[in-house]
C-alpha positions, 0 to 999 in steps of 0.5 A: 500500500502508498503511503504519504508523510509528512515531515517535521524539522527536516529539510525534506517536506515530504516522504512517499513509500510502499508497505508490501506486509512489513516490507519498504519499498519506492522510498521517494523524499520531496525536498532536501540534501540530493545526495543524501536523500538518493542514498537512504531509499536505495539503503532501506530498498527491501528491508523490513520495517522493523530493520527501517526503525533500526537502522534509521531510527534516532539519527539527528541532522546537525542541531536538530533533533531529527534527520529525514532518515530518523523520519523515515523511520517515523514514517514507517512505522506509523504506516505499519501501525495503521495497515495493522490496525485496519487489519484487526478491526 
């Protein structure tokens, strides 16, 4: 399933991924460091979310309390949590 994040206190404004079960796939940032922001969705490409969260989870940019691979992280999760919840009910 697509997905559409939002982020908050990066340079990128926007992060567009796929859930298939628990996997990522397509990571697409809007905005932000080219560079970085090509390596990290060929980087997290196939991985499950929890390895995401892992690997992701916790980096700061700078000063700032998050990065765009931290919000990644973010953004993974919620999407997992939510395709879940719709699962059960």
């Amino acid at each position: 399933m697509k997905h559409t994040y939002k982020t908050h206190g990066t340079c990128s404004t926007k992060i567009e991924f796929e859930l298939d079960k628990d996997i990522v796939k397509n990571v697409v940032y809007t905005g932000g460091c080219s560079g970085n922001l090509q390596a990290i969705p060929r980087l997290v490409e196939g991985l499950t979310v929890s390895q995401v969260i892992e690997k992701c989870g916790g980096i700061k940019c700078g000063y700032k309390n998050t990065s765009c691979a931290d919000q990644l992280a973010t953004a993974v999760r919620i999407a997992y949590e939510q395709e879940n919840e719709k699962n059960i009910t």
